[in-house]
C-alpha positions as CSV (number, residue, x, y, z in Angstrom):
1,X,-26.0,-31.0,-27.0
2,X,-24.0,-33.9,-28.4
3,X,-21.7,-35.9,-26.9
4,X,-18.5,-34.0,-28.7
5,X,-19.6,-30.5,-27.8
6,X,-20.0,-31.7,-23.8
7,X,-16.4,-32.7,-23.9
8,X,-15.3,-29.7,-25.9
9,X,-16.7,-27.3,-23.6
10,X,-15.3,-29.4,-20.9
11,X,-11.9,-28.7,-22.3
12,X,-12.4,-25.1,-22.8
13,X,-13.0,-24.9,-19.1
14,X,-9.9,-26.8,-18.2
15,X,-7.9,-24.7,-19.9
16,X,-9.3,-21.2,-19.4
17,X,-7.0,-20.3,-16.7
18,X,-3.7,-23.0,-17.3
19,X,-1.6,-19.6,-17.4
20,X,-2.4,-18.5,-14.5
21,X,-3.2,-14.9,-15.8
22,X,-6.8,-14.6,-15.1
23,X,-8.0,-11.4,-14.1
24,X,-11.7,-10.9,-13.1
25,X,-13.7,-7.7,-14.2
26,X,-16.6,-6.5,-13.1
27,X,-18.8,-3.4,-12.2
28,X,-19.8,-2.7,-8.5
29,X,-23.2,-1.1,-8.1
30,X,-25.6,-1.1,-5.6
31,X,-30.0,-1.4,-5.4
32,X,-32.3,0.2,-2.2
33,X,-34.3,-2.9,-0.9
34,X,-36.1,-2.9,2.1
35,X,-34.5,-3.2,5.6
36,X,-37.9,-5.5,6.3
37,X,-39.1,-7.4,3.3
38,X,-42.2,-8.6,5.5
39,X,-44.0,-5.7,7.0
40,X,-46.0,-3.3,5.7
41,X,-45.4,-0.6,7.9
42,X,-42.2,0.4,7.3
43,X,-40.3,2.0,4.1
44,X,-37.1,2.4,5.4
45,X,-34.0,1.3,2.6
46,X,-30.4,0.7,2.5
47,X,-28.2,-0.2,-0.1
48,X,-27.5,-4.0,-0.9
49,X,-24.0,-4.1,-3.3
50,X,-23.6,-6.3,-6.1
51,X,-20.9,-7.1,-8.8
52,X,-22.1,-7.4,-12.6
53,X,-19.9,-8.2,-15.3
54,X,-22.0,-8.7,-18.8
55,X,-19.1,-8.4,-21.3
56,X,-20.2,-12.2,-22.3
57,X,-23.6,-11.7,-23.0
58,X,-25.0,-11.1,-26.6
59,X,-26.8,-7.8,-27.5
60,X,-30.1,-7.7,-29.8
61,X,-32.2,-10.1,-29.9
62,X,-30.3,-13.4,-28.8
63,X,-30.0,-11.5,-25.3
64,X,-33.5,-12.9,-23.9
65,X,-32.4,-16.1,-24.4
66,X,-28.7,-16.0,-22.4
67,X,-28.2,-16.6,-18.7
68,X,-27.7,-15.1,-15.7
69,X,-25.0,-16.6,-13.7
70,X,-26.3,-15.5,-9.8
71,X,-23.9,-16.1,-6.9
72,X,-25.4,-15.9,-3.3
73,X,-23.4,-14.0,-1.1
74,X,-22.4,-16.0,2.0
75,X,-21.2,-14.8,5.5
76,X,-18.7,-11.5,4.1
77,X,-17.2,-9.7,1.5
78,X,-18.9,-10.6,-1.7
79,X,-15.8,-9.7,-3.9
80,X,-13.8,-12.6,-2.0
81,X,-16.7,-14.8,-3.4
82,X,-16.1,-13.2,-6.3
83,X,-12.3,-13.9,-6.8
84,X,-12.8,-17.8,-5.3
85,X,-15.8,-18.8,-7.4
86,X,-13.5,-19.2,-11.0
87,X,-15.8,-22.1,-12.4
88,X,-18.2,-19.6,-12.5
89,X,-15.9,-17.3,-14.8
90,X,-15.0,-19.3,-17.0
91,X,-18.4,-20.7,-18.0
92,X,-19.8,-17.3,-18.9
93,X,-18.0,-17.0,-21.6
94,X,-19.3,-20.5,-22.6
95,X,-22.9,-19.8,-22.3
96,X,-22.7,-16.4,-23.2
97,X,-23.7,-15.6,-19.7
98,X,-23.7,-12.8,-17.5
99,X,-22.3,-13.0,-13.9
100,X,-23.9,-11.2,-10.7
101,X,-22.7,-11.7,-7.7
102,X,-25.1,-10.3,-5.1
103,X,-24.0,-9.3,-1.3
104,X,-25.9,-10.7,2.0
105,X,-26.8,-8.0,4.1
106,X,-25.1,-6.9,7.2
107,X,-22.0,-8.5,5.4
108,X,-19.6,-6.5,3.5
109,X,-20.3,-2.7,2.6
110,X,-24.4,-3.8,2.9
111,X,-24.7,-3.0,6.2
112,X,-28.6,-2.1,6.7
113,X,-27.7,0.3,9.3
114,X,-24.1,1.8,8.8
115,X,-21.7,1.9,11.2
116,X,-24.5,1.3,13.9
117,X,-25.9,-2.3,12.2
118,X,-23.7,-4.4,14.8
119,X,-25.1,-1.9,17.5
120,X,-27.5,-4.0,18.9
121,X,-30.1,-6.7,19.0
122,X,-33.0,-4.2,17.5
123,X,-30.7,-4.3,14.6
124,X,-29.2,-7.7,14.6
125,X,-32.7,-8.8,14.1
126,X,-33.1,-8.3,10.6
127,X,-29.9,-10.4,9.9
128,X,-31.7,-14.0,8.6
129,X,-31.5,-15.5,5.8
130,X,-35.1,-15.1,4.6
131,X,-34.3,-11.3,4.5
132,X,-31.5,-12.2,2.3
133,X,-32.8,-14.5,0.0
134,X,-36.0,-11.6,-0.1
135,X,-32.8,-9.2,-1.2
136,X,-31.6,-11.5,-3.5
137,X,-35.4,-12.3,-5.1
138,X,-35.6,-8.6,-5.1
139,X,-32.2,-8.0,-7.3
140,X,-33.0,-10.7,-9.4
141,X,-36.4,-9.2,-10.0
142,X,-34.9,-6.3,-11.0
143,X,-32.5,-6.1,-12.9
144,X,-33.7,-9.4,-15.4
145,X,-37.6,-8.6,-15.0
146,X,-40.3,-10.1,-17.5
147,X,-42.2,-8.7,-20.4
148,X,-45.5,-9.1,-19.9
149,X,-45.8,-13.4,-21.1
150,X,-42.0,-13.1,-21.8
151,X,-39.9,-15.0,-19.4
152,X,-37.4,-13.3,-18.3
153,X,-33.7,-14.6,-18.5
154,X,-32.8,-18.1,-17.3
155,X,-30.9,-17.7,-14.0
156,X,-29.0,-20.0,-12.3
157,X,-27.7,-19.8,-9.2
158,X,-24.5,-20.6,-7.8
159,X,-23.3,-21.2,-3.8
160,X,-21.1,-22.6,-2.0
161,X,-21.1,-23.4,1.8
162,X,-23.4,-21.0,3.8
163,X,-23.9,-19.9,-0.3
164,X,-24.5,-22.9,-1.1
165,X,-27.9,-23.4,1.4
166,X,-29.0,-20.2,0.3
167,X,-28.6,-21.2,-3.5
168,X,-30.5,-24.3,-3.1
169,X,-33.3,-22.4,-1.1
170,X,-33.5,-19.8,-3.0
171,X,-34.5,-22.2,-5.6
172,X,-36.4,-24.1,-3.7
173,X,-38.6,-20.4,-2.1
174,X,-38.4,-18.4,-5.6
175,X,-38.5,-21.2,-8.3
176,X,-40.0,-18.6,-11.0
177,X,-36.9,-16.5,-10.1
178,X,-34.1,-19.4,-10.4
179,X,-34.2,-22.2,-13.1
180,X,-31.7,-24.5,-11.1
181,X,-28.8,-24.4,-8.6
182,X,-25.7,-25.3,-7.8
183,X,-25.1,-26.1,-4.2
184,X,-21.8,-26.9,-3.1
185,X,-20.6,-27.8,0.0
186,X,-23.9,-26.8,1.6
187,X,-24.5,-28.2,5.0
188,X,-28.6,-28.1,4.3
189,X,-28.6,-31.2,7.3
190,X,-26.5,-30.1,9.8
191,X,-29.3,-30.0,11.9
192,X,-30.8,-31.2,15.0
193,X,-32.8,-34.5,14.7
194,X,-31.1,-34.9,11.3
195,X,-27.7,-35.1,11.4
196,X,-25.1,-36.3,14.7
197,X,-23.7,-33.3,16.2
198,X,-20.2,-36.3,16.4
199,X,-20.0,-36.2,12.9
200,X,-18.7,-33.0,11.8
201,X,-15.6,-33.5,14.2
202,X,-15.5,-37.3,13.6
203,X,-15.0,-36.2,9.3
204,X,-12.2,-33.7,10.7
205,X,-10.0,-35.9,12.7
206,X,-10.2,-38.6,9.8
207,X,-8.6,-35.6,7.3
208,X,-5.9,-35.4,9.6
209,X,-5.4,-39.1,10.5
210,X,-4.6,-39.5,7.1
211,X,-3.0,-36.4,5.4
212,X,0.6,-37.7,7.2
213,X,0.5,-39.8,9.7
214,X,-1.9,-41.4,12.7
215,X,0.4,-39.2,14.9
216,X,-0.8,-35.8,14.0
217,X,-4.0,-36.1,15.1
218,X,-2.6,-38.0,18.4
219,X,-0.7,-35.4,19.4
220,X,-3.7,-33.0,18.5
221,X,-5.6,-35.3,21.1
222,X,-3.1,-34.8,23.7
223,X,-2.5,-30.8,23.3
224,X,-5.0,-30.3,24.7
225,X,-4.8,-31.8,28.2
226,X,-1.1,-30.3,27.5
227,X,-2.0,-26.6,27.3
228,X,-4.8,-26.9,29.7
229,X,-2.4,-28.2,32.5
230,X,0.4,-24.8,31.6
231,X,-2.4,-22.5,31.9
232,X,-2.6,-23.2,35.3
233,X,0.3,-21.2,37.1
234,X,1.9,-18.0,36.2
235,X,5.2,-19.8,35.1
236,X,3.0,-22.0,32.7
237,X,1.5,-18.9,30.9
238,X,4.8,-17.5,30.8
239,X,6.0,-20.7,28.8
240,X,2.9,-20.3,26.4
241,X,3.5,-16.5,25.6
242,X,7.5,-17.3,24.6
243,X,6.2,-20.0,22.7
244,X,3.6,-18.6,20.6
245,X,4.1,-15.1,20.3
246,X,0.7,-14.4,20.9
247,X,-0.3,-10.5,19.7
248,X,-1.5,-10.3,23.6
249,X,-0.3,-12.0,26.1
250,X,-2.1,-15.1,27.7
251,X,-2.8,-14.0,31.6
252,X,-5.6,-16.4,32.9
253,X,-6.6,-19.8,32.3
254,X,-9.8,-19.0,30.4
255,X,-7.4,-17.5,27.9
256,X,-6.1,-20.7,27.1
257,X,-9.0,-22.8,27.4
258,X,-11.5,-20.8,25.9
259,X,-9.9,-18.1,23.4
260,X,-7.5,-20.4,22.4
261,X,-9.0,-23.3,23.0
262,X,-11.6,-21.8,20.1
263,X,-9.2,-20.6,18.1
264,X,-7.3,-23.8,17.6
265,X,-10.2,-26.1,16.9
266,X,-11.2,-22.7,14.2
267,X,-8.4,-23.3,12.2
268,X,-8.2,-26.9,12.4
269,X,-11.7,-26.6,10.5
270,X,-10.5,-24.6,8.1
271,X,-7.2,-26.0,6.8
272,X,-9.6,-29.1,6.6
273,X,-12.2,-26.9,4.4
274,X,-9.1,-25.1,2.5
275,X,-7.5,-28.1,1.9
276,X,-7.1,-27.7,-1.6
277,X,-4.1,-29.5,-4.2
278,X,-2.6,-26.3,-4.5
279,X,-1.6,-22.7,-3.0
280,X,-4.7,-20.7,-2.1
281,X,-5.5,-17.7,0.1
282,X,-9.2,-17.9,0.4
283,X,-9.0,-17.8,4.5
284,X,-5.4,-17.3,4.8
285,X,-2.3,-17.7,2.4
286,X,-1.7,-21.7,2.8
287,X,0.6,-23.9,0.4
288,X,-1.0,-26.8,-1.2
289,X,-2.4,-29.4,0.7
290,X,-1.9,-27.6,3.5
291,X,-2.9,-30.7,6.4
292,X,-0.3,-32.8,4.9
293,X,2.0,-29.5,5.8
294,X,0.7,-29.0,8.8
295,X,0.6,-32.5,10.0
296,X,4.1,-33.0,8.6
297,X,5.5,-31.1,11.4
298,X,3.6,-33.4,14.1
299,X,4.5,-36.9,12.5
300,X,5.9,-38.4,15.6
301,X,4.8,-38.6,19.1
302,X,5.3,-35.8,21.2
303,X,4.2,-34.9,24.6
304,X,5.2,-32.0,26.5
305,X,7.1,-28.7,25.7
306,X,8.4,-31.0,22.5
307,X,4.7,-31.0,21.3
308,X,4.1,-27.5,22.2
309,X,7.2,-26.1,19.7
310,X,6.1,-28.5,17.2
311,X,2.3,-27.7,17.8
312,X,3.8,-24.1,17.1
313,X,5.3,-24.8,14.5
314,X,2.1,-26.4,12.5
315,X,0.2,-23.6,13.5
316,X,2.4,-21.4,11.1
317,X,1.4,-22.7,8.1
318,X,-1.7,-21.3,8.6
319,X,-1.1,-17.8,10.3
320,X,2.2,-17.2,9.0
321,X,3.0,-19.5,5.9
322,X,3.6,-15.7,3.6
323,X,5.8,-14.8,7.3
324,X,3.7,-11.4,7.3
325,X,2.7,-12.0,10.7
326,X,4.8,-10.7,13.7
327,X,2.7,-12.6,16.4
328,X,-0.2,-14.9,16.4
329,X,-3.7,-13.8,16.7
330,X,-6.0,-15.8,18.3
331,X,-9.7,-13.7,18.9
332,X,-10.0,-14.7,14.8
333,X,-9.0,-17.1,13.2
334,X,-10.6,-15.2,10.1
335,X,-8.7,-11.7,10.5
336,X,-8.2,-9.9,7.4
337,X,-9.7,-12.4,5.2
338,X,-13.4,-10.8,4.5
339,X,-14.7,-13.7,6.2
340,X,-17.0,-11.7,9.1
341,X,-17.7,-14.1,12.0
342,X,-19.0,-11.6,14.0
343,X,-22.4,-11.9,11.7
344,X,-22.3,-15.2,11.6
345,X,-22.2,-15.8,15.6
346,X,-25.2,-14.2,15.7
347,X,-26.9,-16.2,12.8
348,X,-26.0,-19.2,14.8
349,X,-27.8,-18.0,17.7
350,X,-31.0,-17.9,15.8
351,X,-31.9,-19.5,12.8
352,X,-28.6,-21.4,12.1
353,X,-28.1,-23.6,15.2
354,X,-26.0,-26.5,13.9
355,X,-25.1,-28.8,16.6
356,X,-21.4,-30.1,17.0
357,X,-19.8,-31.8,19.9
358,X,-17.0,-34.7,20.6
359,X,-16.2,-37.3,22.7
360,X,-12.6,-37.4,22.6
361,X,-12.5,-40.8,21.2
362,X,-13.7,-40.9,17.8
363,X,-12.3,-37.5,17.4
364,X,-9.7,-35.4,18.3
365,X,-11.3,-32.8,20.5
366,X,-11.6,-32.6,23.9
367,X,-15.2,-34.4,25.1
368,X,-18.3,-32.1,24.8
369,X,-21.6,-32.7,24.7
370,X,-24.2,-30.9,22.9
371,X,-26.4,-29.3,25.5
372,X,-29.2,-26.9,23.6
373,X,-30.0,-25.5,27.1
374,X,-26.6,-23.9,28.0
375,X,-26.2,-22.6,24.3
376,X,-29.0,-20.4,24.5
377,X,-28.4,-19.2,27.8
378,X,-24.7,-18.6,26.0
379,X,-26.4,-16.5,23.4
380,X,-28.9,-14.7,25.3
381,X,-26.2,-13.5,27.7
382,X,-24.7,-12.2,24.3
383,X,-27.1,-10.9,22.4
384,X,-30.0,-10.7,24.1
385,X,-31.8,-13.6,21.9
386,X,-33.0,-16.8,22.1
387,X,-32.6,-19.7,19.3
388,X,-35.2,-21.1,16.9
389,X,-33.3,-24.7,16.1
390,X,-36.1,-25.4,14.1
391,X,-36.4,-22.5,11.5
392,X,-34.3,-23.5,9.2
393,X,-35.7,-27.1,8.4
394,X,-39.7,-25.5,9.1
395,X,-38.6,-22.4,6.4
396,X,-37.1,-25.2,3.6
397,X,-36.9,-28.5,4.4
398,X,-33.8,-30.1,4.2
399,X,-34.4,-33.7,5.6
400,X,-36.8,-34.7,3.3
401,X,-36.4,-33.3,-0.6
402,X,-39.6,-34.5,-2.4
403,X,-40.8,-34.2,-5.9
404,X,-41.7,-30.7,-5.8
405,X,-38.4,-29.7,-5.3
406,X,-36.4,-29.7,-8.5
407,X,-33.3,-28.5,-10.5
408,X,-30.6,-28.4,-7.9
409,X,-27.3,-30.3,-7.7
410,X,-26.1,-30.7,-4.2
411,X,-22.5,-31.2,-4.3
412,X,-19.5,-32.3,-1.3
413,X,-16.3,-33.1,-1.0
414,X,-15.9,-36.2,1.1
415,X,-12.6,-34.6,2.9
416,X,-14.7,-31.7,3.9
417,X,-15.6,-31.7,7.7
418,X,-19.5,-30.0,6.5
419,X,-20.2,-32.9,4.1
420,X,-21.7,-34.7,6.7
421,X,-24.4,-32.6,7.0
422,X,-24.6,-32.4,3.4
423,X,-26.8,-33.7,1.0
424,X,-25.2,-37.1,0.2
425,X,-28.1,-39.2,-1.2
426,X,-31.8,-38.6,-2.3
427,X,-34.6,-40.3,-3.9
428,X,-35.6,-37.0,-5.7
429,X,-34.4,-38.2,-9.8
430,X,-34.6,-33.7,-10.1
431,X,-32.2,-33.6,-7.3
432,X,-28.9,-34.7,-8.2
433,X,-26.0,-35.9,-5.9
434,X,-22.6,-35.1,-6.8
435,X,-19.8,-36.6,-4.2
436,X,-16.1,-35.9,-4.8
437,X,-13.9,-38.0,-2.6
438,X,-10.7,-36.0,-3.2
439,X,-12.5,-32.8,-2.3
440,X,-12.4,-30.1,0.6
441,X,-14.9,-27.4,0.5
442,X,-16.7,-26.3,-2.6
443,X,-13.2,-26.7,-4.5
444,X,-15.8,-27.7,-7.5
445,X,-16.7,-23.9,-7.7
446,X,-13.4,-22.9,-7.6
447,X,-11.2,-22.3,-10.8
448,X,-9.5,-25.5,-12.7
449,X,-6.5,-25.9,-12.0
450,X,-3.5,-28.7,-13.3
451,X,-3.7,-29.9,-9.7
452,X,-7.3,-30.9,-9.5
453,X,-7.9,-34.4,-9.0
454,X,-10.0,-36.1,-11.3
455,X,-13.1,-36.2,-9.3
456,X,-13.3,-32.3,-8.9
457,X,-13.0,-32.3,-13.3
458,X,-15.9,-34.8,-13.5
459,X,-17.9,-33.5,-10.7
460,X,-17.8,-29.6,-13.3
461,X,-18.8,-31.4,-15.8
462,X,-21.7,-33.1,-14.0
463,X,-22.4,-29.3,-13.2
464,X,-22.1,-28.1,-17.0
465,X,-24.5,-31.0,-18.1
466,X,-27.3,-29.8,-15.3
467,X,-27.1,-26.4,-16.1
468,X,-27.1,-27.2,-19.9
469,X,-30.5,-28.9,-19.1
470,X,-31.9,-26.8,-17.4
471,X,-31.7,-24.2,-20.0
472,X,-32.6,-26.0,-22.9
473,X,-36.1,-26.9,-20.1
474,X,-36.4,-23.0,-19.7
475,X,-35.9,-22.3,-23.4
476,X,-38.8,-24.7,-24.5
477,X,-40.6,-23.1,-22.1
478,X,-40.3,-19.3,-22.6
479,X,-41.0,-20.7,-26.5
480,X,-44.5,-21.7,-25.5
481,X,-45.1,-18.0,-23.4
482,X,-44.0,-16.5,-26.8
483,X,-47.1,-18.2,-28.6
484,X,-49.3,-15.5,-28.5
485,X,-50.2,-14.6,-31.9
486,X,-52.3,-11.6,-32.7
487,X,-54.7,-10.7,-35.8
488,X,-51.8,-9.5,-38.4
489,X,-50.6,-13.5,-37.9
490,X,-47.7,-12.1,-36.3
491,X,-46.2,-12.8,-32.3
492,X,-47.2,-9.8,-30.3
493,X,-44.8,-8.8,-27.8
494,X,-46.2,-7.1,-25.1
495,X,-44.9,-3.9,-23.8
496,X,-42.4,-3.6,-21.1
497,X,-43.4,-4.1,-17.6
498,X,-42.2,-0.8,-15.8
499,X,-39.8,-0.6,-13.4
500,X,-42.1,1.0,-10.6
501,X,-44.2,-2.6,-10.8
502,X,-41.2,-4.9,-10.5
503,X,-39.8,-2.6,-7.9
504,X,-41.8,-0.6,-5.6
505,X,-39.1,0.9,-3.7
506,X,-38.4,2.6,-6.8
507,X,-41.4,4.4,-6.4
508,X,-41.0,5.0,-3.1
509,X,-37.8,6.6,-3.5
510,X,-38.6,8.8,-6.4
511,X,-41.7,10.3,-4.1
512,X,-39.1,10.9,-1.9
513,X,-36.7,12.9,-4.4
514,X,-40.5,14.7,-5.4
515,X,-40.7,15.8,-2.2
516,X,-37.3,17.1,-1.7
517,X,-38.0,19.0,-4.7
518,X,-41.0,20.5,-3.8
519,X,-39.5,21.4,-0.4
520,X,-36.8,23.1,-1.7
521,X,-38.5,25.5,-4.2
522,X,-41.3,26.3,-1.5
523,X,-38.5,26.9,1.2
524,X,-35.3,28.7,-1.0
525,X,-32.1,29.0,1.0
């Protein structure tokens, strides 16, 4: 592709959505994939959802040749994915693409076991993201499978944060499935023995150093100590209840110290992450640059009930900035967004053990040490389970990315607290490194907007340019599988691979309507 059509397609991006207007379409349908993808001695199904929109994808002949654009679902909802992931809607049009956006199980409405899939370890257990991706390979499989020597169609996958790991692993575990990845804000690092567990909180405090003044994060520092020293008498609680409204009232000092100490360093996490140059409601309905709001209301130094109304105060813009809140909920800082953290507390008490801790100094947190010992007696007393810190890094790598792995784009914001544990540099030329310093998290995927700083508009078209590449590579290549002549002179095409082959669930399940069948007309009603 020449020079002029890279910056005309460029363009057309920028200005799909300058109105504001854009609407997102798709269909919701769902696939039976196997609660266990690695045993062979159960059958047992459930129903994984996914969202397809094809409107942009040729018919006929061209068809074979045109993309699949393949979100991975992260930690929830996969529609919210699907409304925050724009840079994915407006190149489908582009490439003539079609969009899936497939959900993780136990997130969502794919919830392996109902109502019961929360229930209890037994069931808890099949939550890991190697069962996912297996789901994912499984869609993909599916619904774009080959013909015979026919490649199928070139998919590329798209993530971003706990997506964005699974899109560059997915890649990296099902490379015949996924032609290249996008990875965005995908803390593939945030390991032990790879990355400090200091520098996630160390990233954070800088974001709010600078976003007003030094003294927002000071008086961060000293809130702490603060609330700590009013949640220990009965008057002191009292104070804390009038002054944050809390939806239930505050009545021991673990309430302050744990739920809201947890709460509070939650949400200071994710105004950092949704710190975007504009208004967004991906976690909760927040104006632009919403640290430099928040930490406009704690630009001076303020110590005592002073800092406490003003420390109120900045906690508004993220619970209340729409005012639809009548009182301040602190057991989630994700309520009502999609976001589950439920599954995702459990994830991180097996496979995705990401150590963070602080020192009080570089950061402004209260000192804590990592200690693996005490967090998985901390989840075992939960859940009944103990850790594997090493799964993740034994299953796909992560601190080293050599030459086999190819055809993924690893890109962060550097004012996103995760980049640290990001991919920020490799020695893999078929890896690339994309760093935005004006960036929170995985803003790149999310639509352009007039707002977006320039880094964020080069950093898509870095994207566009991979992805182009990678195609025209899987092009050349489904050419060759094409080469089969027969005697006439002429290309055979081979017939169609059936369904029951791709997918043997399908076969499964139709022995099983058989036998309904057959059950009913040997036993009328």
């Amino acid at each position: 592709m020449t020079a002029a059509l890279w910056v005309a397609l460029i363009a057309g991006l920028s200005a799909a959505v300058r109105d504001g207007t854009a609407t997102y379409v798709y269909q919701t349908k769902t696939i039976d994939v196997p609660i266990d993808h690695f045993t062979y001695t159960g059958e047992a199904t459930f129903k994984l959802r996914y969202l397809i929109n094809d409107t942009y994808a040729p018919g006929g002949a061209d068809l074979p040749a045109s993309p699949i654009l393949f979100y991975a679902g992260n930690e929830g909802d996969i529609e919210l994915f699907a409304q925050n992931t724009g840079f994915m809607w407006e190149l489908a049009p582009k490439l003539k693409a079609t969009l899936l956006f497939v959900e993780h199980r136990f997130y969502g409405h794919s919830l392996p076991f109902g109502n019961a899939s929360y229930d209890s370890p037994k069931n808890l257990g099949y939550l890991t993201s190697e069962q996912a991706l297996a789901d994912f390979a499984l869609v993909l499989r599916t619904l774009n499978p080959p013909n015979g020597t026919t490649r199928a169609r070139p998919v590329i996958a798209f993530g971003g944060s706990y997506g964005g790991m699974l899109a560059a692993w997915i890649r990296i575990k099902y490379p015949h499935l996924v032609a290249g990845a996008i990875a965005a804000s995908a803390p593939v690092r945030q390991f032990a023995g790879v990355t400090d567990c200091g520098i996630f909180n160390q990233i954070l405090t800088s974001v709010y150093q600078v976003a007003y003044t030094a003294d927002c994060a000071d008086n961060i520092r000293r809130s702490w100590t603060t609330l700590q020293n009013y949640s220990t008498s009965a008057d002191g609680l009292r104070l804390l209840n009038e002054k944050f409204k809390f939806c239930t009232n505050l009545t021991k000092g673990t309430d302050v110290t744990e739920t809201l100490f947890d709460y509070l360093t939650d949400v200071y996490g994710n105004l950092a992450m949704i710190n975007y140059p504009y208004p967004s409601s991906f976690l909760a309905p927040v104006p632009a640059y919403p640290v430099r709001e928040f930490c406009g209301r704690l630009a001076q130094n303020y110590t005592g009930v002073e800092l406490l109304d003003h420390l109120q105060s900045a906690l508004s813009i993220y619970y209340n900035y729409d005012g639809k809140a009548a009182c301040l909920n602190i057991n989630s800082s994700y309520d009502g967004t999609g976001i589950s953290d439920r599954g995702w507390d459990f994830q991180a008490c097996t496979e995705m053990v990401m150590p963070i801790c602080a020192d009080g100094v570089h950061d402004m947190f209260p000192p804590q040490q990592w200690n693996m010992q005490t967090y998985a007696d901390k989840c075992f007393k939960k859940y009944g389970v103990h850790p594997r810190p090493a799964n993740a890094l034994l299953n796909y790598g992560g601190e080293f990315l050599d030459a086999s792995i190819t055809n993924i784009v690893f890109s962060n914001g550097l004012l996103d607290p995760w980049s640290g544990g990001g991919v920020l540099r490799s020695s893999n030329e078929n890896v690339k490194i994309v760093l935005i310093p004006e960036g929170a998290h995985h803003l790149d995927l999310r639509a352009s907007n007039p707002a977006d700083p320039a880094s964020v508009t080069r950093a898509r078209a870095v994207h566009v340019q991979n992805i182009q590449k990678w195609l025209t590579e899987y092009r050349k290549q489904r050419k060759l599988c094409l080469k089969d002549v027969g005697r006439d002179g002429r290309t055979e095409r081979p017939k169609r691979v059936p369904d029951d082959i791709l997918n043997p669930y399908l076969v499964i399940q139709r022995e099983r309507e058989e036998q309904e069948r057959t059950n009913h007309v040997a036993n009328p009603i």
